[in-house]
C-alpha positions in Angstrom: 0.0 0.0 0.0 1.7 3.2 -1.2 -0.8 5.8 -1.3 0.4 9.4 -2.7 -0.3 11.8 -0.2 1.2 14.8 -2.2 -2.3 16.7 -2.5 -2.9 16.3 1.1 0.6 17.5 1.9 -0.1 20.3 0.0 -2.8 21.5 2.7 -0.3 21.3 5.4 1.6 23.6 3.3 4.3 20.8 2.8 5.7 21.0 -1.0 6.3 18.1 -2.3 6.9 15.9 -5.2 3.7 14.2 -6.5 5.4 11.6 -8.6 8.2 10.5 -5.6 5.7 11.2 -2.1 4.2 8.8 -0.2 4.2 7.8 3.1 6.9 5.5 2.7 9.5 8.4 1.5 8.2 10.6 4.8 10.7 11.8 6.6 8.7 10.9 10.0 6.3 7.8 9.9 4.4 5.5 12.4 2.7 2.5 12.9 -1.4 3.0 13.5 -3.1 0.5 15.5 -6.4 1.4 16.9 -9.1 -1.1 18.2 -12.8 0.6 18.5 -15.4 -0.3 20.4 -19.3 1.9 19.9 -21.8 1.0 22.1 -24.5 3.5 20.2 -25.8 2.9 16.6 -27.8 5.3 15.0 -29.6 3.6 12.0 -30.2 5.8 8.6 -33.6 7.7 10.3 -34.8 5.4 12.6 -33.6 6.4 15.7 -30.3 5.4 18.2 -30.0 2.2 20.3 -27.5 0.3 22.2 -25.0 -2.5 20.7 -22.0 -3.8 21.0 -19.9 -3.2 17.4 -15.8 -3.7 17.5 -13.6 -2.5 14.8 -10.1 -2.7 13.8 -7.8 -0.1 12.5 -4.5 -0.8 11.0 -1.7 0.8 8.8 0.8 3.6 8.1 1.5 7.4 9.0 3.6 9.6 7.6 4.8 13.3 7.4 7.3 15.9 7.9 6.2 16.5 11.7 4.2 14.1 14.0 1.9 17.5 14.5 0.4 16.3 11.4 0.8 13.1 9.2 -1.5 11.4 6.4 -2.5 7.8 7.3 -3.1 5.2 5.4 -4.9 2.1 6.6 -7.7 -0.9 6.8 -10.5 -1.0 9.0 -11.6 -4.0 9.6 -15.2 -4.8 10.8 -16.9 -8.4 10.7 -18.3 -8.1 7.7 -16.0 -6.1 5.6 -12.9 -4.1 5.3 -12.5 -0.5 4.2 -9.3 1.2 2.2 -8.8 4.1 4.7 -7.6 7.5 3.7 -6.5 10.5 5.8 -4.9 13.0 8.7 -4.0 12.5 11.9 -3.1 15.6 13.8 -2.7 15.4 17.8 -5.3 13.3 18.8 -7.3 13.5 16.2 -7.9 11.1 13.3 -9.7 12.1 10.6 -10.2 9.4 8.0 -12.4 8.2 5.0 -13.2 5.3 2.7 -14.5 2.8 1.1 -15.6 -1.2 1.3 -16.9 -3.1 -1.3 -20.2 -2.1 -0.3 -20.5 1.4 0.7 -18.3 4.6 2.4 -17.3 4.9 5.8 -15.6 7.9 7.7 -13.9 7.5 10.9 -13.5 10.7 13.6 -11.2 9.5 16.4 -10.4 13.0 19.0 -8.9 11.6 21.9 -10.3 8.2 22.7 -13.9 9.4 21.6 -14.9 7.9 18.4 -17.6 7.9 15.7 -17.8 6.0 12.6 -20.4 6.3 9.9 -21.0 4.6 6.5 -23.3 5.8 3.8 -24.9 2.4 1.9 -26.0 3.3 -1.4 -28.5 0.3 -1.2 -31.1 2.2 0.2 -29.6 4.7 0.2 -28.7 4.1 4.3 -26.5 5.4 6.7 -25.7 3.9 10.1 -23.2 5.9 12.5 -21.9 4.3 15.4 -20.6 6.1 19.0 -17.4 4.7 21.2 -13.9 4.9 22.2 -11.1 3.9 20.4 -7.7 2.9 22.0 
């Protein structure tokens, strides 16, 4: 997985070389591990309950500063995994993607998390509440 991260650089105000940056030529990178746990779900307009959902998030960050990188990674939820895209600035985590069946964003800030994906069969969106660690 070598994602170019050259127009999000860009918006840190990092120059860069589109053709030769990823997050494998950062000069500053890091492992991302996170495991989530939401005990809310929210389905499409239905209304919020309780449950019990765990996902998995796994991959790469790089950058010029650990103030702010671009991640690359997989989240992993029982039924399907999603090609992650994003930033990760302080505590925050601020990612987007897609699985084989719909889009997903991720919002970590701290240990407080949500996750949403949009379905387009339907269409339906279910957004989920938790912590993250």
């Amino acid at each position: 997985m070598r994602p170019v991260f050259a127009v999000l650089a860009i918006a840190f105000g990092t120059a860069l070389v589109a053709d030769t940056a990823d997050i494998a030529s950062a000069p500053v990178q890091a492992e991302v591990a996170l495991n989530c746990t939401f005990t809310t779900e929210c389905f499409d307009l239905e209304g919020c309950s309780d449950t019990n959902f765990a996902v998995s998030l796994m991959g790469r960050a790089g950058g010029v500063t650990t103030d702010d990188m671009i991640v690359a990674a997989e989240l992993t939820t029982d039924a399907e995994t999603y090609a992650m895209i994003g930033t990760h600035a302080g505590e925050v985590y601020s990612l987007t993607g897609s699985s084989d069946y719909g889009h997903g964003m991720l919002t970590v800030s701290g240990a407080d998390a949500r996750f949403t994906v949009h379905y387009t069969d339907g269409p339906l969106s279910i957004s989920y509440g938790g912590v993250c660690e």
